[in-house]
Backbone as JSON Lines, residues from 0, in Angstrom:
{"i":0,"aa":"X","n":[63.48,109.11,105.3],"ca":[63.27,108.46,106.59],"c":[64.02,109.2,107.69]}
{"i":1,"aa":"X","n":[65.13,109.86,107.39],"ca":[66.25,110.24,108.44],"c":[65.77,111.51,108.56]}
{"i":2,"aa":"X","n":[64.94,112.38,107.93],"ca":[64.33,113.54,107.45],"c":[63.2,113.34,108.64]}
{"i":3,"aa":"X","n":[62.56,112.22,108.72],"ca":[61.33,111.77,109.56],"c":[61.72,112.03,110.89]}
{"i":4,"aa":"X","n":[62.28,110.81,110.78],"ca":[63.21,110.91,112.14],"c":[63.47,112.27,112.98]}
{"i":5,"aa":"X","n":[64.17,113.23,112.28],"ca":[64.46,114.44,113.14],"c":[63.55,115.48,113.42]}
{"i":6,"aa":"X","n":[62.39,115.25,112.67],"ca":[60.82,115.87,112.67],"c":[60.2,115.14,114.13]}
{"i":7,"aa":"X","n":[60.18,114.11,114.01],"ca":[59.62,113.8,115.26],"c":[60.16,113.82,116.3]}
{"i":8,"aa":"X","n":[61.76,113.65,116.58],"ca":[62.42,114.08,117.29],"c":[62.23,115.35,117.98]}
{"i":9,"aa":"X","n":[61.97,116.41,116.79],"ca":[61.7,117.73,117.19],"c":[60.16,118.25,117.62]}
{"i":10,"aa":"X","n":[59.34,116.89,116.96],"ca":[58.21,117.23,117.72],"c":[57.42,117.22,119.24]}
{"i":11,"aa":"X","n":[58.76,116.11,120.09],"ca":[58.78,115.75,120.98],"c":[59.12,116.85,121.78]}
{"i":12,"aa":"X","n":[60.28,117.5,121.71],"ca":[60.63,118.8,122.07],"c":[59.82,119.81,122.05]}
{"i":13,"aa":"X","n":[58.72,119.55,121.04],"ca":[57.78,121.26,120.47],"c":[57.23,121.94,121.93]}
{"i":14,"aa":"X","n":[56.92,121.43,123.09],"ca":[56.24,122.04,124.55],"c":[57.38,123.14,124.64]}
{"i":15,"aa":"X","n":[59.01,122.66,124.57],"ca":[60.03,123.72,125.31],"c":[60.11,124.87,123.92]}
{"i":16,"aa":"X","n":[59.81,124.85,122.79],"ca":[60.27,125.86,121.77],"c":[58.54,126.68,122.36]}
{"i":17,"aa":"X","n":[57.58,126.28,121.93],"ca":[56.38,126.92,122.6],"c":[56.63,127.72,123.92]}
{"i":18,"aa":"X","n":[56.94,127.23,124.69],"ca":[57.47,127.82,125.47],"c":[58.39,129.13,125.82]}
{"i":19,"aa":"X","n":[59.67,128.94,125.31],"ca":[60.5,129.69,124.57],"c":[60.27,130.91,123.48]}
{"i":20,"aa":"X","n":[59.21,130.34,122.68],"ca":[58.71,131.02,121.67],"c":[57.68,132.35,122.79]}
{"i":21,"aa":"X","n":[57.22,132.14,123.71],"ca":[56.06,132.66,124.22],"c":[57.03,134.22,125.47]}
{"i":22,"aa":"X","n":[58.16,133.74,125.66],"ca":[58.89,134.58,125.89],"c":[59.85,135.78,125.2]}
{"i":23,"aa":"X","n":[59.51,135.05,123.95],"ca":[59.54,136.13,122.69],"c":[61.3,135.66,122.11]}
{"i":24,"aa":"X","n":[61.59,134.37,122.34],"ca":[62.79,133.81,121.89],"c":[62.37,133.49,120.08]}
{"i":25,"aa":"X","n":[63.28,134.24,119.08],"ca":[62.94,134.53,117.93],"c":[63.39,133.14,117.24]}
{"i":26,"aa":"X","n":[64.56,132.81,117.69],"ca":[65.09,131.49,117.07],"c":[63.75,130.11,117.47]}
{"i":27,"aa":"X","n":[63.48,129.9,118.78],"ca":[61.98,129.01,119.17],"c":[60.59,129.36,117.71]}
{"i":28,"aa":"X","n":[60.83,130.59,117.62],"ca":[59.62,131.08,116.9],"c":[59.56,130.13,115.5]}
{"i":29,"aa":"X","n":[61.08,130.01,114.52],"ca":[61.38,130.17,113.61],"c":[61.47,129.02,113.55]}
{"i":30,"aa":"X","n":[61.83,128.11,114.45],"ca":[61.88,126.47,114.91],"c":[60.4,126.03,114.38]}
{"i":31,"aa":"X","n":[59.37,126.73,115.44],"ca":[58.1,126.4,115.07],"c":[57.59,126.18,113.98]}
{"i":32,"aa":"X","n":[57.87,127.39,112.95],"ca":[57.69,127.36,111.87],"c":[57.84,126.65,111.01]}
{"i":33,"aa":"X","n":[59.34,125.89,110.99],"ca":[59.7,125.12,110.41],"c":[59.1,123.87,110.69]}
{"i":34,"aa":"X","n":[58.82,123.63,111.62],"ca":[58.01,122.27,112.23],"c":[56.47,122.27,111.27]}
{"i":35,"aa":"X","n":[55.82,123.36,111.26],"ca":[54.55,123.44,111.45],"c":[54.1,123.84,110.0]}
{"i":36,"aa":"X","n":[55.33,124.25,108.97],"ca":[54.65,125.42,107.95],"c":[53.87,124.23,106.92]}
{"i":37,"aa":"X","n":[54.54,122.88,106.75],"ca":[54.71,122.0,105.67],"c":[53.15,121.4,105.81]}
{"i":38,"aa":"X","n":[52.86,120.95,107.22],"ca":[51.58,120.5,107.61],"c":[50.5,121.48,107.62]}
{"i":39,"aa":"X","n":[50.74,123.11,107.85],"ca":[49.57,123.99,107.6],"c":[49.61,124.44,106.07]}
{"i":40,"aa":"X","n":[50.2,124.31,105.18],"ca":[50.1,124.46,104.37],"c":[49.79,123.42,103.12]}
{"i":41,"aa":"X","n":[49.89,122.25,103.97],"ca":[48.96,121.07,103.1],"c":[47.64,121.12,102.96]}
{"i":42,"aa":"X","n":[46.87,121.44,104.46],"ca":[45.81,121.06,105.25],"c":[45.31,122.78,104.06]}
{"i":43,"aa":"X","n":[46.16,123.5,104.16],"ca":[45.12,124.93,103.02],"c":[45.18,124.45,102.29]}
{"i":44,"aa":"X","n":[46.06,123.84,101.52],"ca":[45.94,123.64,99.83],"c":[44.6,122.46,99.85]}
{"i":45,"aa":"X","n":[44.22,121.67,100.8],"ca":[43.73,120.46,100.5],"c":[42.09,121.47,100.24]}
{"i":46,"aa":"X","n":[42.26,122.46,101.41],"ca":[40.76,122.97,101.67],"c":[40.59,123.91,100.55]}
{"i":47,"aa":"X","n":[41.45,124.84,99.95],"ca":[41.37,125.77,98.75],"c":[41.85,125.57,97.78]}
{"i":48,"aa":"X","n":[42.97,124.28,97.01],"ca":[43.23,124.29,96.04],"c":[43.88,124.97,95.23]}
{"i":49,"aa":"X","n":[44.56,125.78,95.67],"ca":[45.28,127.04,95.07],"c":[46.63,126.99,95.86]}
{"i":50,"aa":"X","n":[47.84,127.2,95.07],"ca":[49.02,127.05,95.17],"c":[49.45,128.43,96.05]}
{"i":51,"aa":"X","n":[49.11,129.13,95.31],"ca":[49.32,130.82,95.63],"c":[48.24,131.14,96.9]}
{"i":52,"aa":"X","n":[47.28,130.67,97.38],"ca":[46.27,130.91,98.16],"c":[47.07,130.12,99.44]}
{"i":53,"aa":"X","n":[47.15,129.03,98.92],"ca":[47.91,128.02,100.65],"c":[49.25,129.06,100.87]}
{"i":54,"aa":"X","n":[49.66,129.54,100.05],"ca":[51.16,129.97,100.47],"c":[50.44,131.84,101.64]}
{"i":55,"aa":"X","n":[49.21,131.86,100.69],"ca":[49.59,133.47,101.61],"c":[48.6,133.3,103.0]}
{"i":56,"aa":"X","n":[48.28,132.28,102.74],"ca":[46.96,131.84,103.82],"c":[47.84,131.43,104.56]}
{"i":57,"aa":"X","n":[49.04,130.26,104.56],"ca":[49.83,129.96,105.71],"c":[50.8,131.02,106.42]}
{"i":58,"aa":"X","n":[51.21,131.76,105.39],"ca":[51.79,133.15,106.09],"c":[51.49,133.87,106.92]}
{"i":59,"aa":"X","n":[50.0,134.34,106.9],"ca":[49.12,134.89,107.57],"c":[48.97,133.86,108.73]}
{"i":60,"aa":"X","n":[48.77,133.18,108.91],"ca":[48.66,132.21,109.86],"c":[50.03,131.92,110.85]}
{"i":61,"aa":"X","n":[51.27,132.06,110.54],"ca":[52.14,131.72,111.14],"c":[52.82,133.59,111.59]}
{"i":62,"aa":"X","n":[51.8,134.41,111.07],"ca":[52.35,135.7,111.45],"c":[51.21,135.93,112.37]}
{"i":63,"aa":"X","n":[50.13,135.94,112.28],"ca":[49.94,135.81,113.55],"c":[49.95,134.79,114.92]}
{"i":64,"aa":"X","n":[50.37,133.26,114.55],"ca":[51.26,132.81,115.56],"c":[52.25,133.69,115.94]}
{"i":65,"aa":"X","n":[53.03,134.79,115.55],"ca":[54.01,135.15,116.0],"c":[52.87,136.72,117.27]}
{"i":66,"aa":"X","n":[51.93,137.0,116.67],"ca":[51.8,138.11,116.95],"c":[51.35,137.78,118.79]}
{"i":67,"aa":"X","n":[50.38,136.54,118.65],"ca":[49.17,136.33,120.03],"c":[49.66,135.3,120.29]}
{"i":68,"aa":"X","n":[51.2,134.26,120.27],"ca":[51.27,133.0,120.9],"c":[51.31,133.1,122.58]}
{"i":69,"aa":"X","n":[51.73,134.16,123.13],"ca":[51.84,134.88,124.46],"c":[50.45,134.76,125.05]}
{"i":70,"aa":"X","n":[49.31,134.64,124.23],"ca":[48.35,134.86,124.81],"c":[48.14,133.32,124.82]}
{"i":71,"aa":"X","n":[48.27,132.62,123.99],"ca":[47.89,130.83,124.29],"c":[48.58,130.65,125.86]}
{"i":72,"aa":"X","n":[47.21,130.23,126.73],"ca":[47.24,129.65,128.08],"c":[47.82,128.43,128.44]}
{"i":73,"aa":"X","n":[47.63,127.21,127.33],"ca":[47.89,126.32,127.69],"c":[48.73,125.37,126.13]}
{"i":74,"aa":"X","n":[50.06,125.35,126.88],"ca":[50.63,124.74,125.58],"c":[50.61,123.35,125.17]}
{"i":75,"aa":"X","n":[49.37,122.48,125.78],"ca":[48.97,121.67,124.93],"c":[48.26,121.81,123.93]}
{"i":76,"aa":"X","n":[47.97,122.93,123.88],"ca":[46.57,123.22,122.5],"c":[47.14,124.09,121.89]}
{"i":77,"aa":"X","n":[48.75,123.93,121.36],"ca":[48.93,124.6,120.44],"c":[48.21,124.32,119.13]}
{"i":78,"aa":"X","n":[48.11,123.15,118.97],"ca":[47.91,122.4,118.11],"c":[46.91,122.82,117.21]}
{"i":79,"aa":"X","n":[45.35,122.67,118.23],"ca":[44.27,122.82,117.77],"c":[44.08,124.82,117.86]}
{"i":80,"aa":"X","n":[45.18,125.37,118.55],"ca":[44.72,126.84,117.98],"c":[45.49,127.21,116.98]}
{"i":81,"aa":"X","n":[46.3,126.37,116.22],"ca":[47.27,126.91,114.94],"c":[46.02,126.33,113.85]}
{"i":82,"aa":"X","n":[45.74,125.37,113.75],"ca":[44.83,125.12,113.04],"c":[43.28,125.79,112.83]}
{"i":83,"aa":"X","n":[43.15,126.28,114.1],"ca":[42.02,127.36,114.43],"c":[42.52,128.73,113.17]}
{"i":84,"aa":"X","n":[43.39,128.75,113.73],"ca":[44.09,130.4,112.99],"c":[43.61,130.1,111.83]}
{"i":85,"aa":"X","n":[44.28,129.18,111.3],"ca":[44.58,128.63,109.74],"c":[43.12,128.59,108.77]}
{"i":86,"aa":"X","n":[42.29,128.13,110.16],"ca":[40.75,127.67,109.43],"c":[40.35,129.03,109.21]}
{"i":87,"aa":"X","n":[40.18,129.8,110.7],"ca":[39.79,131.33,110.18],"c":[39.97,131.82,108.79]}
{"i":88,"aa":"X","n":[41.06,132.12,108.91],"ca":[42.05,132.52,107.46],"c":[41.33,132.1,106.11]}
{"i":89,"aa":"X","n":[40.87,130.61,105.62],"ca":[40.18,130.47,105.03],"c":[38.92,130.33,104.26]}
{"i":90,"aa":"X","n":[38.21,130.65,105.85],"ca":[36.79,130.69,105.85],"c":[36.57,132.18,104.99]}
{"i":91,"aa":"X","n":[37.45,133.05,105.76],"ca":[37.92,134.51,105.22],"c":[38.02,134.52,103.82]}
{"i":92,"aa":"X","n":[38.83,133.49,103.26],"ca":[39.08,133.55,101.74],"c":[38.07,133.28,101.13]}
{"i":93,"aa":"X","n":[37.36,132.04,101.34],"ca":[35.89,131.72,101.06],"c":[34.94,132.85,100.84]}
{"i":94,"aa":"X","n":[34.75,133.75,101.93],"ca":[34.0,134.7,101.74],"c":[34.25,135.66,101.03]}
{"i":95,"aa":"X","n":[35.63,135.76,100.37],"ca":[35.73,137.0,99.61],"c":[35.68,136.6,98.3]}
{"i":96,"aa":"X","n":[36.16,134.81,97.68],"ca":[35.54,134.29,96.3],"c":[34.32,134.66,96.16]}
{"i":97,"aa":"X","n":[33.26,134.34,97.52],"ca":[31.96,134.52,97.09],"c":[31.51,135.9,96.74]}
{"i":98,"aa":"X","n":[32.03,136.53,97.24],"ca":[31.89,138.37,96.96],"c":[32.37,138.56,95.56]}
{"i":99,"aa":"X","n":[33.2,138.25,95.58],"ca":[33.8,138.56,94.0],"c":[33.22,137.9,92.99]}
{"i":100,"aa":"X","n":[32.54,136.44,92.86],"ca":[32.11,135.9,92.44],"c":[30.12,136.57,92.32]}
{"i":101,"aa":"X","n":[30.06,136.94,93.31],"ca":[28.51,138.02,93.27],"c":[28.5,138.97,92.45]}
{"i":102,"aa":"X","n":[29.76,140.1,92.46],"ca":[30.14,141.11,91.49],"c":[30.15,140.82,89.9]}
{"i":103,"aa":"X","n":[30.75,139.74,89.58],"ca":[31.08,139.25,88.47],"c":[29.64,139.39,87.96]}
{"i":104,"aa":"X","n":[28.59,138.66,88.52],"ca":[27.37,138.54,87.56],"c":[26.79,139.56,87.42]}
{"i":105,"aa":"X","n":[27.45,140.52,87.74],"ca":[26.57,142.07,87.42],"c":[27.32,142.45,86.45]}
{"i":106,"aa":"X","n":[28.93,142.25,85.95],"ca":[29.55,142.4,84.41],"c":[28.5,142.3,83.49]}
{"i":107,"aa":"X","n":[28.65,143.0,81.99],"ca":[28.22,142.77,80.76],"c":[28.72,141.14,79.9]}
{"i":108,"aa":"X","n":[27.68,140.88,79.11],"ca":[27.7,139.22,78.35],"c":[29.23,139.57,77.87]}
{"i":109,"aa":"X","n":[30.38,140.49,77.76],"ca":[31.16,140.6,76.8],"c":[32.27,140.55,78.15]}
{"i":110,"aa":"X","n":[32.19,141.21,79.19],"ca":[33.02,141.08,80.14],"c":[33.34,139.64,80.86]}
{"i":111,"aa":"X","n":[31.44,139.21,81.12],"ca":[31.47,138.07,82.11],"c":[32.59,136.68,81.3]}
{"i":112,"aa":"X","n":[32.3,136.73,79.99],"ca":[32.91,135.67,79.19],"c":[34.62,135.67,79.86]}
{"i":113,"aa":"X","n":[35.25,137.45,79.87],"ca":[36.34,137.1,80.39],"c":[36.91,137.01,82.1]}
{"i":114,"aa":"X","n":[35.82,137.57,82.57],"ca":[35.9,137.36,84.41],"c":[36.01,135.99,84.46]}
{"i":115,"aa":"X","n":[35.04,135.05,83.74],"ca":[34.83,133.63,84.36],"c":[36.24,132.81,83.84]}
{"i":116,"aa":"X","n":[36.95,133.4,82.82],"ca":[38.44,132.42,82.11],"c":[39.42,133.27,83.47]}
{"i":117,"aa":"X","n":[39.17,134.27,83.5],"ca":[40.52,134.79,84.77],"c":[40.41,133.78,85.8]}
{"i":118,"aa":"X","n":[38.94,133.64,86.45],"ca":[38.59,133.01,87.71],"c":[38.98,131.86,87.83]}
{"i":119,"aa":"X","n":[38.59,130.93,86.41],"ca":[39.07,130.03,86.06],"c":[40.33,129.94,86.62]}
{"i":120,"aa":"X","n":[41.55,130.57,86.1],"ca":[42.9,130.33,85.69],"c":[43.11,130.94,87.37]}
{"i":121,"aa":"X","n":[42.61,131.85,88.05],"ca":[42.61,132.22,89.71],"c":[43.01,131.12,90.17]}
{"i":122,"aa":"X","n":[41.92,130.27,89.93],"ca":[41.67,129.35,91.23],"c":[41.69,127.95,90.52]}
{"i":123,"aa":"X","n":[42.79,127.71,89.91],"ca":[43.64,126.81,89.63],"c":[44.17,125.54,90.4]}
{"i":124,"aa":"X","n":[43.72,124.88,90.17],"ca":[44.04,123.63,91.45],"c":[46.14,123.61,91.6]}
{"i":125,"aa":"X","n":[45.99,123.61,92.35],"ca":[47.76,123.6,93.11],"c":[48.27,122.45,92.97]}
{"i":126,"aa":"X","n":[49.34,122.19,92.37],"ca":[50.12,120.84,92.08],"c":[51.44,120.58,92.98]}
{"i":127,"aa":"X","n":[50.87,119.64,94.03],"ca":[51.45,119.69,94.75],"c":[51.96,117.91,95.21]}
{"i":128,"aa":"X","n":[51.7,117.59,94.06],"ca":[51.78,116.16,93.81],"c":[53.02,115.38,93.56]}
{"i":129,"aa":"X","n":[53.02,114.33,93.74],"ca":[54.59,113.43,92.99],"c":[54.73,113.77,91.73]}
{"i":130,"aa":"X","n":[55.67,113.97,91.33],"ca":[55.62,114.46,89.68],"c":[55.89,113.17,88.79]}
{"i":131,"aa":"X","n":[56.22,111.68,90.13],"ca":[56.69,110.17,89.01],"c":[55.0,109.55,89.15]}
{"i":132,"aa":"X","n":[54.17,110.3,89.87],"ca":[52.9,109.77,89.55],"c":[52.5,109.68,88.67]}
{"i":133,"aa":"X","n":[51.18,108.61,87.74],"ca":[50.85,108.86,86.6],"c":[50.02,109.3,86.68]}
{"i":134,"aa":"X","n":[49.39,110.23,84.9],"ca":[48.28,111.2,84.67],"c":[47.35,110.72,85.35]}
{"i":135,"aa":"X","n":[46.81,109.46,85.07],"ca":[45.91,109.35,85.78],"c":[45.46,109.45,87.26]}
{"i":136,"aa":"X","n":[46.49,109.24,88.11],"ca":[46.54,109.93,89.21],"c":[46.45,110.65,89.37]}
{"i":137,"aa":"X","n":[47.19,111.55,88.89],"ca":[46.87,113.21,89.08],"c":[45.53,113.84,88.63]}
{"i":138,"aa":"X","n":[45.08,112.8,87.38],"ca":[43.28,113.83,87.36],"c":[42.85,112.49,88.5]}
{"i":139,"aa":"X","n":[42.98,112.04,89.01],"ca":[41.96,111.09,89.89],"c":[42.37,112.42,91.53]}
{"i":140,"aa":"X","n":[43.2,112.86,91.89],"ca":[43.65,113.63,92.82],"c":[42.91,114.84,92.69]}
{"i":141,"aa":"X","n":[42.5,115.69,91.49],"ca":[42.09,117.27,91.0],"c":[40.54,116.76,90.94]}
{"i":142,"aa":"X","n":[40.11,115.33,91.03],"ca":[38.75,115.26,91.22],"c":[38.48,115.29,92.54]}
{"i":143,"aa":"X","n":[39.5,114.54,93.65],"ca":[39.24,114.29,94.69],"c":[39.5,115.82,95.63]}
{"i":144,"aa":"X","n":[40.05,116.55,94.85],"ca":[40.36,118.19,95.72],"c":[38.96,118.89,94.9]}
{"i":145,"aa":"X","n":[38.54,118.65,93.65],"ca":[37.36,119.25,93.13],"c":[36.04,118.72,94.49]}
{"i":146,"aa":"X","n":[36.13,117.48,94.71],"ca":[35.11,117.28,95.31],"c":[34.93,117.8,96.44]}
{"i":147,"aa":"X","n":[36.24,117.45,97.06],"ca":[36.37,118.12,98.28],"c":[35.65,119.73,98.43]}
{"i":148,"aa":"X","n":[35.99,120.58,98.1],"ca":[35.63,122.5,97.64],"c":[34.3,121.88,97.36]}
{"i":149,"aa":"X","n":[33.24,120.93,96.99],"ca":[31.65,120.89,96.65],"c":[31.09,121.05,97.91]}
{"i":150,"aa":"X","n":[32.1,120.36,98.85],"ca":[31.24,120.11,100.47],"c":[31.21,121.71,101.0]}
{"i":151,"aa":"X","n":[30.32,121.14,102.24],"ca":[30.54,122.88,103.04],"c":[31.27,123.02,103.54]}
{"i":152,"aa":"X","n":[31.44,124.25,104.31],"ca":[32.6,124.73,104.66],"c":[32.75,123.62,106.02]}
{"i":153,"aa":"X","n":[31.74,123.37,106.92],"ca":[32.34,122.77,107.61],"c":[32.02,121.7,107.96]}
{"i":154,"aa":"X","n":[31.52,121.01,106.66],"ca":[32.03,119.59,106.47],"c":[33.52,119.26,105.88]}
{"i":155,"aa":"X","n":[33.73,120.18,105.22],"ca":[35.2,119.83,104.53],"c":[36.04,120.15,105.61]}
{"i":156,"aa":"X","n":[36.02,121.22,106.34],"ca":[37.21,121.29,107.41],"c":[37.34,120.24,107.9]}
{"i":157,"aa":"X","n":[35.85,119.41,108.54],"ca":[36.17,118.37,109.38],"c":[36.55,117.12,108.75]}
{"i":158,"aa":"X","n":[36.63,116.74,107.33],"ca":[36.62,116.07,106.86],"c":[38.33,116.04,106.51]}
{"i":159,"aa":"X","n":[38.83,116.89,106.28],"ca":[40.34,117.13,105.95],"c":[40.95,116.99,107.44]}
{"i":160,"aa":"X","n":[40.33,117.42,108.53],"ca":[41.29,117.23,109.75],"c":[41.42,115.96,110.2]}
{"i":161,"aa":"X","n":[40.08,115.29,110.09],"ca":[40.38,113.59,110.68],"c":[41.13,113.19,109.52]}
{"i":162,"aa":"X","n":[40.94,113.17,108.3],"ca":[40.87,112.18,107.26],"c":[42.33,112.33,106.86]}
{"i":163,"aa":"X","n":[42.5,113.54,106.64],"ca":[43.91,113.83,106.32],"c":[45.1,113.75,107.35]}
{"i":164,"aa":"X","n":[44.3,115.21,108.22],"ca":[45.57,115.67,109.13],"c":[45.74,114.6,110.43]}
{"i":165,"aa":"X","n":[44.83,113.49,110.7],"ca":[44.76,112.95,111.82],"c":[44.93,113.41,112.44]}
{"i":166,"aa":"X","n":[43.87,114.27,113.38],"ca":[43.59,114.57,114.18],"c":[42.34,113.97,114.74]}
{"i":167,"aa":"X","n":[42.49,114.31,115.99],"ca":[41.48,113.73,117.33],"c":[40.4,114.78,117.39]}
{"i":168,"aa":"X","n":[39.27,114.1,117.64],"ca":[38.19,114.47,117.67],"c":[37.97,115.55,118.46]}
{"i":169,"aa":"X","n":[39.04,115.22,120.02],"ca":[38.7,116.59,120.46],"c":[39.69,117.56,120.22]}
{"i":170,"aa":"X","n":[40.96,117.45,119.28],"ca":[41.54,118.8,118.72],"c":[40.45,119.41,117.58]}
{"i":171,"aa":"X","n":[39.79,118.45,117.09],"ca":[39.09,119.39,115.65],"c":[37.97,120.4,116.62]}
{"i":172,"aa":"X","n":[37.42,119.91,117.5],"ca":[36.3,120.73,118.6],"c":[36.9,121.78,118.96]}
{"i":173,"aa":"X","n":[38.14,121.72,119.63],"ca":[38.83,123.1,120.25],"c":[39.15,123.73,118.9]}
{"i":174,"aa":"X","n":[39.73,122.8,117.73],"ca":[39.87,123.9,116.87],"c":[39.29,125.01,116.36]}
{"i":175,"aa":"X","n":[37.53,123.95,116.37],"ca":[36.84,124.67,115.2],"c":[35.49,125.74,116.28]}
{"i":176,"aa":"X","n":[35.67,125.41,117.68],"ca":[35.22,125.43,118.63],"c":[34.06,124.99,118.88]}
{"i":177,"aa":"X","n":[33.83,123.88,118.91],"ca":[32.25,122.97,118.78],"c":[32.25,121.88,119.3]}
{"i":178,"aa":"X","n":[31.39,121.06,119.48],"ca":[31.26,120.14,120.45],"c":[31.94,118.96,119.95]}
{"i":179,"aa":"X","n":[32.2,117.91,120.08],"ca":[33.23,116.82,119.87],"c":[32.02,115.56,118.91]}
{"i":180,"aa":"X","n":[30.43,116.38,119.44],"ca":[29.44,115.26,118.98],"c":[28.93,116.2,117.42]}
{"i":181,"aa":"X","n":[28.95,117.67,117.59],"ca":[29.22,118.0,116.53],"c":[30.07,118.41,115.5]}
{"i":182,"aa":"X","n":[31.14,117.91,116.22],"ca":[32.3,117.54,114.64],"c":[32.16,116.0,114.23]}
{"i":183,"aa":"X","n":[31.98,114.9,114.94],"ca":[31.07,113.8,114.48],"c":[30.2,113.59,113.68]}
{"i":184,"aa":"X","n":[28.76,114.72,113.71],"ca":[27.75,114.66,113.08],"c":[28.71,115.49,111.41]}
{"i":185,"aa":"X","n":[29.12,116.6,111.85],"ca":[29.6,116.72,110.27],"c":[30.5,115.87,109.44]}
{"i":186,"aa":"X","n":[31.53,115.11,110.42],"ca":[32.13,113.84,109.31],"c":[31.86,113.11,109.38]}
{"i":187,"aa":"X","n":[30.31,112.5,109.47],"ca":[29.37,111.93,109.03],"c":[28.67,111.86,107.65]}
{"i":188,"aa":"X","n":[28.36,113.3,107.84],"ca":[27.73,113.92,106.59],"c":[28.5,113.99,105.69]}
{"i":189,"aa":"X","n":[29.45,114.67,106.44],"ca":[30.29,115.42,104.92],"c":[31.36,114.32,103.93]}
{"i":190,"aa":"X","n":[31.82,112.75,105.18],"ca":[32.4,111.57,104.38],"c":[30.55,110.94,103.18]}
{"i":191,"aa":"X","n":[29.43,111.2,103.9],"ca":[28.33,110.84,103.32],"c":[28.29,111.91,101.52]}
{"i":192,"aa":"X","n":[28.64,112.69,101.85],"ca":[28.76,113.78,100.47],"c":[29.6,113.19,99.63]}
{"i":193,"aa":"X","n":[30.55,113.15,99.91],"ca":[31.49,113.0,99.17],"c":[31.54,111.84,98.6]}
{"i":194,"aa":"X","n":[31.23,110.94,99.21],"ca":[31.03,109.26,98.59],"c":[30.11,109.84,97.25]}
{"i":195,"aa":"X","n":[28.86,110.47,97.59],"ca":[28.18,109.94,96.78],"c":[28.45,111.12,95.64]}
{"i":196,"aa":"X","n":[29.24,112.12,95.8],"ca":[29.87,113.22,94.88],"c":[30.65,112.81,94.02]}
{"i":197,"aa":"X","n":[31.55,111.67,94.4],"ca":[32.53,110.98,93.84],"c":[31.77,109.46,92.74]}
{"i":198,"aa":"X","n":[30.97,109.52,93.56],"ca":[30.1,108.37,92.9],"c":[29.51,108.86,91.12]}
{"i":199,"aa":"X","n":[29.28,110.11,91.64],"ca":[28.42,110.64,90.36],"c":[29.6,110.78,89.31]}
{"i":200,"aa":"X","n":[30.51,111.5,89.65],"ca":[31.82,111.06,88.84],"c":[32.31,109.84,88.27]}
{"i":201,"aa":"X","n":[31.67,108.92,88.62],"ca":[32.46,107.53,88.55],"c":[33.51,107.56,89.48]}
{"i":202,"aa":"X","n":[33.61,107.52,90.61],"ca":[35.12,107.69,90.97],"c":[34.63,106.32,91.95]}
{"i":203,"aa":"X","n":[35.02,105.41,92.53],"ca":[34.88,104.18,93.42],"c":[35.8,104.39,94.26]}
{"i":204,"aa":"X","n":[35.74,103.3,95.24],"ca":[36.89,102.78,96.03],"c":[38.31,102.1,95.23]}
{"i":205,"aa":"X","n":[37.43,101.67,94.15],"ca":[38.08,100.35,93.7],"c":[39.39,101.31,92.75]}
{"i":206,"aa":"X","n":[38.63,102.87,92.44],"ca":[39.43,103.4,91.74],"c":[40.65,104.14,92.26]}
{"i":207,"aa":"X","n":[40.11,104.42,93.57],"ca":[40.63,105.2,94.15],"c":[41.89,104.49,95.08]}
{"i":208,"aa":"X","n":[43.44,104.25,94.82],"ca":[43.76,103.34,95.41],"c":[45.07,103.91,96.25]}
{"i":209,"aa":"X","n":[45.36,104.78,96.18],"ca":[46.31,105.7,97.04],"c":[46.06,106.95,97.71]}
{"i":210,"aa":"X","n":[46.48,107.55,98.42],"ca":[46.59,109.02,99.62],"c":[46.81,110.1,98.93]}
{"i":211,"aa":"X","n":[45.78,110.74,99.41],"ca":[46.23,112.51,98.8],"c":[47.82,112.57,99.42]}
C-alpha cells in the first residue's frame, strides 16, 4: 500500500520529470523508467506471452523513449505515445514469429518434428503470476493469455488497453492512431471473440473469478 502510495505520488509529478527528461536530465529519464517499466512490461507480456520477449520488447521501448522524447510536443500524451512505441515493437515481433513460422514449413518431416518442440518451448507462456495462487488458477490464466494471442492483432491491443491497462478511449486512438469510433468497433469485436473463444474452452464467467 505504502509502495502505492509513492507511485502515485510520483505520478502526479510525472509532467515535471517529462519535462526535465526532454532537456536531456538523465536522473528525470531513469525516474521515468522506473515509473513506467512495470506497467509496459505487463501490457507486453499480456499481448506476447513470453517472459524473455516482454523483457526485450520493453527495453527497446524505453530506449527509444530515451532516444525521440525531445521530439514529443505535448507532454500530455506521453502516455498514449509510450504505449504507441511499445505496440510498434510488438506488432514487429508478431511479424517476425510469422516469418519464422513460414520458414519452418519448408524444413524436412525429420526437422519440422524438432522446429515445432523448440517453438514450442520459444514461446512459452511467461509466469508472471502469484506463486500462493492455486493450479487451477494459473491454467485458468495460460488459457486466458492463450486466448488472448487467438484475437487479432488489433483487437487484442485494444482489448488489453481498456480491459487491462485502463485506458481511455481517446489514449488507445492517439496510441494506436485511429479514430476513437474505431477502437470501439474493435473492443467490440474483439471482447465478442473472446467470449465465445473462451466459451469453446469451457471457460465461463462463473469460472472465471479473479484479474489477470
Amino acid at each position: 500500500m505504502y509502495a502505492e502510495s509513492l507511485l502515485d505520488i510520483a505520478m502526479l509529478h510525472a509532467d515535471s520529470l517529462i519535462a526535465n527528461a526532454q532537456k536531456g536530465d538523465e536522473k528525470a529519464l531513469n525516474q521515468l523508467v522506473s515509473l513506467w517499466y512495470k506497467r509496459i512490461y505487463n501490457y507486453v507480456l499480456k499481448y506476447c506471452s513470453d517472459e524473455d520477449t516482454a523483457t526485450e520488447i520493453s527495453q527497446q521501448t524505453f530506449i527509444a523513449m530515451f532516444r525521440h522524447i525531445k521530439k514529443l510536443k505535448d507532454i500530455d500524451r506521453f502516455k498514449p505515445w509510450l504505449y504507441r512505441i511499445a505496440t510498434n515493437f510488438c506488432y514487429e515481433e508478431s511479424r517476425k514469429r510469422k516469418r519464422n513460422r513460414t520458414v519452418s514449413l519448408t524444413v524436412t518431416r525429420g526437422e519440422e518434428d524438432e522446429t515445432e518442440e523448440r517453438l514450442e518451448v520459444g514461446e512459452a507462456k511467461g509466469n508472471f503470476f502469484n506463486p500462493e495462487r492455486s493450479f487451477q488458477q494459473l491454467e485458468l490464466e495460460e488459457v486466458l493469455l492463450e486466448s488472448l494471442g487467438e484475437l487479432t492483432e488489433d483487437q487484442r491491443t485494444v482489448v488489453i488497453m481498456k480491459e487491462y491497462e485502463g485506458m481511455k478511449f481517446t489514449e488507445i486512438a492517439e496510441a494506436l492512431d485511429a479514430s476513437e469510433n474505431t477502437v470501439k468497433t474493435r473492443l467490440y469485436r474483439g471482447l465478442r471473440s473472446l467470449k465465445e473463444i473462451l466459451e469453446r474452452k469451457n471457460i465461463t464467467k462463473e469460472t472465471v473469478h479473479y484479474e489477470l
